[in-house]
Each structure stands twice: as structure tokens, then as C-alpha cells.
C-alpha positions as CSV (number, residue, x, y, z in Angstrom):
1,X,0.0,10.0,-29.0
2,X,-3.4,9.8,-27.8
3,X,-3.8,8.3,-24.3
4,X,-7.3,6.7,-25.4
5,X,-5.4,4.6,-28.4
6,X,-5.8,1.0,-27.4
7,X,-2.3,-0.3,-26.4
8,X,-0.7,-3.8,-25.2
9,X,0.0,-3.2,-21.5
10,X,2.4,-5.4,-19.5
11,X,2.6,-5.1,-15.9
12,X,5.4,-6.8,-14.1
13,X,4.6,-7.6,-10.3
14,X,2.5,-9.2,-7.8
15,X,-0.4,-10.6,-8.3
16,X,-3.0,-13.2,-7.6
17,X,-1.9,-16.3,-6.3
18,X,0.3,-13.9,-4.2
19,X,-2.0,-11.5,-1.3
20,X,-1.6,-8.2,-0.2
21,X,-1.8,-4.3,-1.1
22,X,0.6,-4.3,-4.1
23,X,-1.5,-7.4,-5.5
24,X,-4.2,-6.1,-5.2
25,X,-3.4,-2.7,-6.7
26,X,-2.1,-4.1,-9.7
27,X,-4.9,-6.3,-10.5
28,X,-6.9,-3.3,-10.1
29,X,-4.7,-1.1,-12.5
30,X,-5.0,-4.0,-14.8
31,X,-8.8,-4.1,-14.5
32,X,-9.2,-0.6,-15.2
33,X,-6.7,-0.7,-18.1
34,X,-8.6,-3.2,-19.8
35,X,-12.1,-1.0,-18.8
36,X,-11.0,1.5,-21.3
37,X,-9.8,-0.5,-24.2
38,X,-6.1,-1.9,-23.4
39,X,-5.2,-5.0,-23.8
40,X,-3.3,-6.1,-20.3
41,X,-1.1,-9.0,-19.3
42,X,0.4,-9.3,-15.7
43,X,3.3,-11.3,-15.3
44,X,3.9,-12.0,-11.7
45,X,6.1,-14.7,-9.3
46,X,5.8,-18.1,-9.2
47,X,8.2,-17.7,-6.2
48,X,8.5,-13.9,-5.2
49,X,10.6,-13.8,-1.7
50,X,13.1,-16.0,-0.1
51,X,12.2,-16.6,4.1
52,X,14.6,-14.0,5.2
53,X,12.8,-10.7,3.5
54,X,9.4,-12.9,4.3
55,X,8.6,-13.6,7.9
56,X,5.1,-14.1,7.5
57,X,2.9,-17.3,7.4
58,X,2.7,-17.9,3.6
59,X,2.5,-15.5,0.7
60,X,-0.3,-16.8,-1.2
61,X,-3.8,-16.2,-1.2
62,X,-6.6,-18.2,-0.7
63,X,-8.9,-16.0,-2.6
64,X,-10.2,-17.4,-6.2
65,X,-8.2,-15.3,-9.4
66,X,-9.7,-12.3,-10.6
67,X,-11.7,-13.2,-13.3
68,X,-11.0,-12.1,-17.0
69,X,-8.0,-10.7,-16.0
70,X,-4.3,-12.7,-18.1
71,X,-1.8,-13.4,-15.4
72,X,0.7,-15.3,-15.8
73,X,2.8,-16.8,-12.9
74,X,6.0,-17.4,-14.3
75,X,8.8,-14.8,-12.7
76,X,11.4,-16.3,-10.1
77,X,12.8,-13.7,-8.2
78,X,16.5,-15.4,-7.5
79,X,16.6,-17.4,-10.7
80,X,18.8,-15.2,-13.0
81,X,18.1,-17.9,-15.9
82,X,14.1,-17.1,-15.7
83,X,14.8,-13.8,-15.7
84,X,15.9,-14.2,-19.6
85,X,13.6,-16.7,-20.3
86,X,10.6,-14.2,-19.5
87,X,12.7,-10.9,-20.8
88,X,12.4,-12.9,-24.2
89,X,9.4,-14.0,-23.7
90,X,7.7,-10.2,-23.1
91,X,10.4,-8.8,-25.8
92,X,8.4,-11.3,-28.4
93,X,5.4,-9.4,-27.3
94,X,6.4,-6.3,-28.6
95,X,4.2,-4.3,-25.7
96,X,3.4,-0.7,-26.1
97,X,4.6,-0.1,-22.6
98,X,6.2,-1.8,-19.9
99,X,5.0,-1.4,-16.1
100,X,7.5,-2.5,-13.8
101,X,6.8,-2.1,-10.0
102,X,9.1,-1.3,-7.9
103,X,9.0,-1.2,-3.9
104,X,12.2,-3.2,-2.4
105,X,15.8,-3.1,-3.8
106,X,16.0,-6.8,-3.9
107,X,13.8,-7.2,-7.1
108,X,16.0,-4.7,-9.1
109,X,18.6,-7.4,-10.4
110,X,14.9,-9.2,-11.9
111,X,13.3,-6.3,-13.1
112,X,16.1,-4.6,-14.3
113,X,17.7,-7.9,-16.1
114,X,13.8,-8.8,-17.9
115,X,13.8,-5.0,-18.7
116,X,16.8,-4.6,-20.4
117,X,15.9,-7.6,-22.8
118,X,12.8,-6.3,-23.4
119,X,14.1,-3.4,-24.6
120,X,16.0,-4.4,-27.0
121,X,12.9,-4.8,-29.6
122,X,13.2,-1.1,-29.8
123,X,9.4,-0.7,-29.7
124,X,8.8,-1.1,-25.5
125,X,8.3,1.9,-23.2
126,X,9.4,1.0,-19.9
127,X,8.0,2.9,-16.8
128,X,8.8,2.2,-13.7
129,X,5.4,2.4,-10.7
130,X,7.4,3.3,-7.9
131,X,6.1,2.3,-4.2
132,X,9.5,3.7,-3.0
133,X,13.0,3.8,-3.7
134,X,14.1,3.9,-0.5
135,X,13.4,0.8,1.6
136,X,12.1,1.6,4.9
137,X,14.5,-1.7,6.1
138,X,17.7,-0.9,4.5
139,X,20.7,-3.5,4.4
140,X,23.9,-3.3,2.1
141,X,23.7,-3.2,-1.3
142,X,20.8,-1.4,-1.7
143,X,22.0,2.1,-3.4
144,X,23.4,-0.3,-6.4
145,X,20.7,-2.6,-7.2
146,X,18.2,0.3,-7.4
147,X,20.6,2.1,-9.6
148,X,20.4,-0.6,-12.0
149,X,17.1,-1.1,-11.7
150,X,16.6,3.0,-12.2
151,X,18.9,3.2,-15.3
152,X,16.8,0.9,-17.4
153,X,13.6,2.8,-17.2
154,X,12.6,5.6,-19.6
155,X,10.8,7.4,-16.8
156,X,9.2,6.5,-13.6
157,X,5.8,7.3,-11.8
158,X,5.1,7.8,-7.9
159,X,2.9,8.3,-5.6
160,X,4.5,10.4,-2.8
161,X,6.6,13.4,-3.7
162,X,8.9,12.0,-1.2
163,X,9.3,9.3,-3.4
164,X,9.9,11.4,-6.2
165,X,12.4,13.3,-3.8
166,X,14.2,10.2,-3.4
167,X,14.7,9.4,-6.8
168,X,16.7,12.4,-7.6
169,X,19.3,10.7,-5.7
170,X,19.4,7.7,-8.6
171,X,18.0,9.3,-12.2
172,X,17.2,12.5,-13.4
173,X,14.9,11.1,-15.7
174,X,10.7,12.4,-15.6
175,X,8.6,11.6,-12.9
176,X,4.9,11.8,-13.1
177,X,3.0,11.6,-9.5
178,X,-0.6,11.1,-8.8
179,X,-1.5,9.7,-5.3
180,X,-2.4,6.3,-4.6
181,X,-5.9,5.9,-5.5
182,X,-8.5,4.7,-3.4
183,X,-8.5,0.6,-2.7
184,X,-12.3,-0.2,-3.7
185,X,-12.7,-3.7,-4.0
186,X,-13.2,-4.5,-0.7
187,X,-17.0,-4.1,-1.0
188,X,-19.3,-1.9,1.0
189,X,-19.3,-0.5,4.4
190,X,-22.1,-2.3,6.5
191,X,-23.7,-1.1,9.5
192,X,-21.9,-1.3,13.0
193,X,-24.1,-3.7,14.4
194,X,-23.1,-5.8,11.4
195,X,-19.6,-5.5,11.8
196,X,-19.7,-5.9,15.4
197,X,-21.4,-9.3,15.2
198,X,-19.1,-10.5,12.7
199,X,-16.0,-9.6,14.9
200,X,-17.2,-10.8,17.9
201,X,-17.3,-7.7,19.6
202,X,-19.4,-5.0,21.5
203,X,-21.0,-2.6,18.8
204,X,-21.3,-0.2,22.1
205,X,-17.5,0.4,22.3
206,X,-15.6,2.9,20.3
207,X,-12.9,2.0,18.5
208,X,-9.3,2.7,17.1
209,X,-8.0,1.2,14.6
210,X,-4.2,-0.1,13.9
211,X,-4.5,-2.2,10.3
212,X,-2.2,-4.4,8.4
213,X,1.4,-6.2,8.3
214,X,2.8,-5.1,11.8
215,X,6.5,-4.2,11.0
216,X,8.7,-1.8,13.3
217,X,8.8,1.1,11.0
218,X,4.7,1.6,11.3
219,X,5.1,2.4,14.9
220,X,2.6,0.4,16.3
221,X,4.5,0.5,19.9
222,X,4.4,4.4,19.6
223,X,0.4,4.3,19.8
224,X,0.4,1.5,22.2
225,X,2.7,3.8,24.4
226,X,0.7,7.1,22.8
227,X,-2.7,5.4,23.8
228,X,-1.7,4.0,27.3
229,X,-0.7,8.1,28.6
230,X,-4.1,9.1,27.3
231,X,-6.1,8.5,30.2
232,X,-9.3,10.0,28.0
233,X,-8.6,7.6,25.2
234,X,-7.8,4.6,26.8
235,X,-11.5,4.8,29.2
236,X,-13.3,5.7,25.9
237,X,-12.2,3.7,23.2
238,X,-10.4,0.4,22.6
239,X,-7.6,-0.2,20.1
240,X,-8.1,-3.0,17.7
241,X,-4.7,-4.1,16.1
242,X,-5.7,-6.2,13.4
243,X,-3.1,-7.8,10.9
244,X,-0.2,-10.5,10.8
245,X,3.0,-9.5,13.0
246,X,6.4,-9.7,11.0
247,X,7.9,-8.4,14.1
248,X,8.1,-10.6,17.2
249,X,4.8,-10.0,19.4
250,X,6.3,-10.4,22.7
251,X,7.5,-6.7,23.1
252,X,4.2,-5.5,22.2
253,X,2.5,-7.9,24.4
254,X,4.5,-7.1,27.1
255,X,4.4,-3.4,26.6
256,X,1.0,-3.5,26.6
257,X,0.9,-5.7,30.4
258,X,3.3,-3.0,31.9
259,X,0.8,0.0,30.9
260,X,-2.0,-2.4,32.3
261,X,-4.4,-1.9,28.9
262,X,-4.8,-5.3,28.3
263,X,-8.7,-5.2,28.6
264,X,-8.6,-2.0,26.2
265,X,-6.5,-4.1,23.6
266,X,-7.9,-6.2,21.1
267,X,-5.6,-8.1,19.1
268,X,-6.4,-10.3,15.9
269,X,-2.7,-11.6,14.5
270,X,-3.7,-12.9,11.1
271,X,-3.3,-12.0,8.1
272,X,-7.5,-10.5,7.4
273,X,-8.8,-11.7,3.9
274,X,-10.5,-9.4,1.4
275,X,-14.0,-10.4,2.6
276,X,-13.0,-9.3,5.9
277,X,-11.8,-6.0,5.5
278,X,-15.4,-4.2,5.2
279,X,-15.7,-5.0,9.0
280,X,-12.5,-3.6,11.0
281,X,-13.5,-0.5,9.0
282,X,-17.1,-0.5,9.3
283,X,-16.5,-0.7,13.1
284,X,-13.3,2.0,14.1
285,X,-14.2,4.9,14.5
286,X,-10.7,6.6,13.6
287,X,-7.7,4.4,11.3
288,X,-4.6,5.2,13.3
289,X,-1.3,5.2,10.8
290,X,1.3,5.9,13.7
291,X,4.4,5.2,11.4
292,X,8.0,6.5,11.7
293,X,9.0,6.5,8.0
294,X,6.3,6.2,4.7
295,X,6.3,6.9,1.4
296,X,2.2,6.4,0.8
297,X,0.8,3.7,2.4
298,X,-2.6,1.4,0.9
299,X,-4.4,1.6,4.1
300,X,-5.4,5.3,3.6
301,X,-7.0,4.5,1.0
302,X,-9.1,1.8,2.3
303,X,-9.9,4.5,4.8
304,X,-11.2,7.0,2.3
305,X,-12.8,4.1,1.0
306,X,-15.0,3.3,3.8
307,X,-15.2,7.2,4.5
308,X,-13.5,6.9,7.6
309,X,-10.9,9.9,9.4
310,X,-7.7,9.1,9.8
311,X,-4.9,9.8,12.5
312,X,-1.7,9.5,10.8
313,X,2.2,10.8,11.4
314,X,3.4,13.8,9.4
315,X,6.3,11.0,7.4
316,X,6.8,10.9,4.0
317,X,3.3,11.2,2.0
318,X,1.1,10.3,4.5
319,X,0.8,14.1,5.4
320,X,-0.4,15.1,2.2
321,X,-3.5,13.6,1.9
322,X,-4.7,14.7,5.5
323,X,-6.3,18.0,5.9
324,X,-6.2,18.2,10.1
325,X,-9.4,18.9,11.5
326,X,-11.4,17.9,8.7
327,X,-10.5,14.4,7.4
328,X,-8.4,13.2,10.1
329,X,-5.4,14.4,12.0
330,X,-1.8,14.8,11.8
331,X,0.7,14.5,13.9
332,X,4.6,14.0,14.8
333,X,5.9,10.6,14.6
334,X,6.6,10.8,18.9
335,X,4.3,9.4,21.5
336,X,3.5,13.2,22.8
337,X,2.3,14.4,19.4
338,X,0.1,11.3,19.2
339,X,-1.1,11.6,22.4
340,X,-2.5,15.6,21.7
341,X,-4.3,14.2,19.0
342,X,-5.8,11.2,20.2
343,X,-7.0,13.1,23.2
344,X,-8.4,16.1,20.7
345,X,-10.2,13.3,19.2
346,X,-11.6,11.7,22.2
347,X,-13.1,15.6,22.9
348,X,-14.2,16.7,19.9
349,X,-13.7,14.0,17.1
350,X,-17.1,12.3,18.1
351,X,-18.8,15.3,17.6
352,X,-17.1,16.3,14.3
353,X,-19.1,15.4,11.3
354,X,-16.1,14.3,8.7
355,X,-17.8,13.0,6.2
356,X,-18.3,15.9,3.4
357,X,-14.7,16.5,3.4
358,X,-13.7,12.9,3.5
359,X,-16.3,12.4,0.8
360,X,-14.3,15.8,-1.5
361,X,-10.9,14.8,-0.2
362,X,-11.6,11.2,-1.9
363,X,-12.3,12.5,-5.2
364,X,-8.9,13.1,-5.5
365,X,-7.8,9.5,-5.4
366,X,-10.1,7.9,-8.3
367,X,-8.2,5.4,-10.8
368,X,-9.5,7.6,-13.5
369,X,-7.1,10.6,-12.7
370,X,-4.2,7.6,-12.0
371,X,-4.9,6.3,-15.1
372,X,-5.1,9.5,-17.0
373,X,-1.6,10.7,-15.7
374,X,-0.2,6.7,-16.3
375,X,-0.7,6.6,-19.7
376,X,0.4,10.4,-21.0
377,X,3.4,9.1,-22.3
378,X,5.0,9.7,-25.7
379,X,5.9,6.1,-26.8
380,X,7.4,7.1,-30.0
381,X,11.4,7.1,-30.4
């Protein structure tokens, strides 16, 4: 069936009131969808995680709704009766295709439950828009739910081919892949004088750049360790570390007392709003992704974004959308391969002009080409 046929859409997953990356991604997709003709409804949580898989501050956003997008905020993650309530109230929809997003094992008795009403109208496709399958914070219990949450789908999309890898492990069933694409609602670079003064900083300093959520499996205590043994880096540059920290902050506070950087450390733990964004990147000159495990991973593409080279660890799919030398470089999730590079960047990256192949490189990641691979589905049975 033709992909340009205008079709009811319904995307299961977060969504304004809630922040972050996945949010924010699927309000774009929705956006889009509707740009070329579909009709779109997202149905998020009204309450998405219990305090024990959420250690941050709060979960909502203070950001007004997108306008003229339909969400409705209606899904409980832990109510099992709201979960048929709403898989009637979609399956009454008749939608020409299901989107359920799936990134953590403990929303596969939800999904899974809604889908498997849904699909009894005959009529829905259901795709599953896989973040990973895999948690990067495993606990028990996790190999079944996603198995249930697997076997309802009719096939699945990713955007890592480790996370297409991974699924292998759960369903044989197809997998398209296209890459994340690029996160471009955050507005427009501005100048670093600009971003400077906004941040209260010194647009004379160089800077690194550690963004988002700080959890242990991003290896921020890597670079701080990686960027404390580079005696090049640490006199040249400073290290912003800008985002709220799930983890405790204490072992990175005293980590970085003991290596006696704290006047090279800048540290802003908060969660940084949309409007915000535009400065951090505006300012670093290099986004530093030091992680131990990834599947693909939002803040890339708010690099590519702001046309900005990236340092990132050679884990899961965030080696495949560096090419080293030319937008960014790659390294070994240990404090010695992070080290090499940080010091080949304090010699050389300066100089380096990364912008025409940052600027190719992001052509890759348009919401065109995600949409275009999205929606080539056969939805007759």
C-alpha cells in the first residue's frame, strides 16, 4: 500500500506533560506524521513511573503543549485495569497502525496488555519503535516482560543495529532500522558570546561538554578520570557537566577533589529546559558521550544539530554515526582510550574544520528518511 495514503496513526508513549528525549521525539514523529497527511493521536501517562525506576526531581514539564498536536494523557503504567480501559478505547479507533515505544522492560505488561486488545479489531498494525530491548539497568524479570511485550507486535523498528542484534534474542519477526534522526526543535545555535552570557561563563574558555540525565552507565566518572590524566586538556579546556544526576553526586564530587580539577569543572545539576539547550551547545567546543553500554543515544543528535563534533565510546550504535577524524572521535569505553583522544583533540581538533562533514554526515539523520522507512508497511492481512 502506498506510504503517502493518509492513515490514522496512534503512538503510544511519552509525551507532553511528561519531559525528556523520548517526549520529545515522539511529539516530533507525531508532528511530522501529521506534516504529510496522517491523522495522529498520542496517548501517553497520566502517571508513567513509580519512585524506584525515577530518581529524579519530577517527571513533568513545565513547558506549554505542543500546539495542534491530540494527546491524550490517559495511560497508568501499574494500573492493569487502565490498561483495558484504553486497549478498548484505541481498539474502537480502528487505527491503521499502532506505534508502541519501547525502551525499559517495565512498560511491557502495559503495552503489551493495550496491544493485544487492540488487536483484536483485526484491522490495527502494531509496530513496535524500539529505544532498546535490553535495559542498560537490568533487574529480574526482565527477559519475560519483553517477551510478552515482543510477541504482540507484527514487526518492530530500531535505531541501532545493536538493537536489532538484541532482538533476535526475543522474535524473529522484521526489523526495519533507520538512525535516530536529528533533535531540531531546540532552535538555533547563537553566537558564543551569546551563549556565554547566558550561562554565566567566560566565552574565552574552551569547553567540553558532558549533557543530560547523569546515570552510571554513561560513564561520566570515566571522563572525569579520562580528563584529570590529560594534563593538555585539563590547562586548555574546562568540562561542563550539565544535566540532573540520578546517581548520587558525592562520588563524582569527590572524584573530582582528589584529581584537584575543581576550578576546571563546571557543574549545573538540573534538569536544562528546551529553551536552554541552544546554549550548552552553542558554547562546547566538543559533546563528550563517554558511555559504557548504548544502544543510540538523543544527544548525538542534538549535536549534529547544532553542527558540533562529537567524542563518543565505540558501545552499541554510538560508533556508527561517528566517522573519526572528521565528525568527532571514537574511542574505547576505558579512561586510556579517552584520554588519546581528548589529548588528539586538544592538538589538532581546534585546528580541524569539522563542519562540511558534520554538515554531510547530518543528512543522514532527517525525519524524512525516518519517516519514509516507518511507514513502508504492508497493513493488509
Amino acid at each position: 500500500m502506498s506510504t503517502s495514503a493518509s492513515k490514522h496513526i496512534v503512538i503510544v508513549g511519552p509525551a507532553h506533560p511528561l519531559r525528556g528525549g523520548i517526549a520529545a521525539f515522539n511529539e516530533r514523529l507525531a508532528a511530522t506524521l501529521q506534516e504529510r497527511g496522517h491523522r495522529v493521536t498520542i496517548y501517553t501517562f497520566s502517571y508513567q513511573y513509580p519512585g524506584f525506576l525515577f530518581p529524579g526531581k519530577t517527571q513533568y514539564s513545565t513547558d506549554p503543549a505542543p500546539e495542534n498536536l491530540d494527546i491524550q494523557v490517559k495511560i497508568n503504567s501499574i494500573n492493569p485495569f487502565n490498561w483495558i480501559k484504553i486497549g478498548r478505547e484505541i481498539k474502537k479507533l480502528n487505527p491503521d497502525l499502532l506505534i508502541l515505544r519501547f525502551w525499559i522492560p517495565f512498560m511491557a505488561p502495559c503495552l503489551g496488555k493495550m496491544g493485544r486488545i487492540v488487536k483484536k479489531n483485526n484491522k490495527t498494525h502494531i509496530t513496535g519503535l524500539l529505544d532498546n530491548i535490553i535495559p542498560h539497568e537490568k533487574r529480574a524479570g526482565d527477559r519475560q516482560l519483553t517477551k510478552y511485550f515482543t510477541d504482540i507486535c507484527d514487526d518492530f523498528m530500531s535505531m541501532s543495529h545493536e538493537v536489532t542484534k538484541d532482538l533476535k534474542q526475543f522474535s524473529d519477526k522484521p526489523c526495519r532500522y533507520s538512525p535516530h534522526p536529528v533533535y531540531d526543535h531546540y532552535g538555533q545555535a547563537v553566537s558564543r558570546e551569546d551563549a556565554a552570557k547566558a550561562l554565566g561563563l567566560n566565552s574565552n574558555d574552551r569547553y567540553l561538554l558532558f549533557f543530560g540525565l547523569v546515570r552510571k552507565y554513561k560513564g561520566l566518572d570515566v571522563l572525569i578520570e579520562s580528563f584529570a590524566n590529560s594534563e593538555k586538556a585539563k590547562l586548555n579546556f574546562k568540562l561542563i557537566i550539565a544535566g540532573e544526576f540520578y546517581d548520587d553526586p558525592a562520588p563524582y564530587l569527590a572524584q573530582i577533589k582528589k584529581a584537584g580539577i575543581e576550578d576546571r569543572i563546571i557543574i549545573h545539576n538540573q534538569y536544562i529546559p528546551d529553551e536552554k539547550v541552544k546554549y550548552y551547545f552553542s558554547l562546547a567546543d566538543l559533546i563528550t558521550q563517554t558511555y559504557r553500554t548504548a544502544t543510540q543515544s538523543g544527544i548525538s543528535q542534538m549535536a549534529f544539530h547544532f553542527e558540533k563534533p562529537m567524542l563518543v565510546t565505540n558501545v552499541g550504535g554510538l560508533g556508527e554515526i561517528i566517522v573519526d577524524g572528521k565528525s568527532g572521535y571514537l574511542a574505547e569505553a576505558n579512561v586510556d582510550s579517552i584520554k588519546q583522544q581528548l589529548d588528539r583533540f586538544t592538538e589538532e581538533g581546534i585546528e580541524i574544520d569539522f563542519l562540511p562533514s558534520i554538515q554531510e554526515e547530518k543528512k543522514k539523520y532527517s525525519w524524512d528518511s525516518f519517516i519514509n522507512i516507518l511507514l513502508n508497511l504492508d497493513f493488509k492481512k
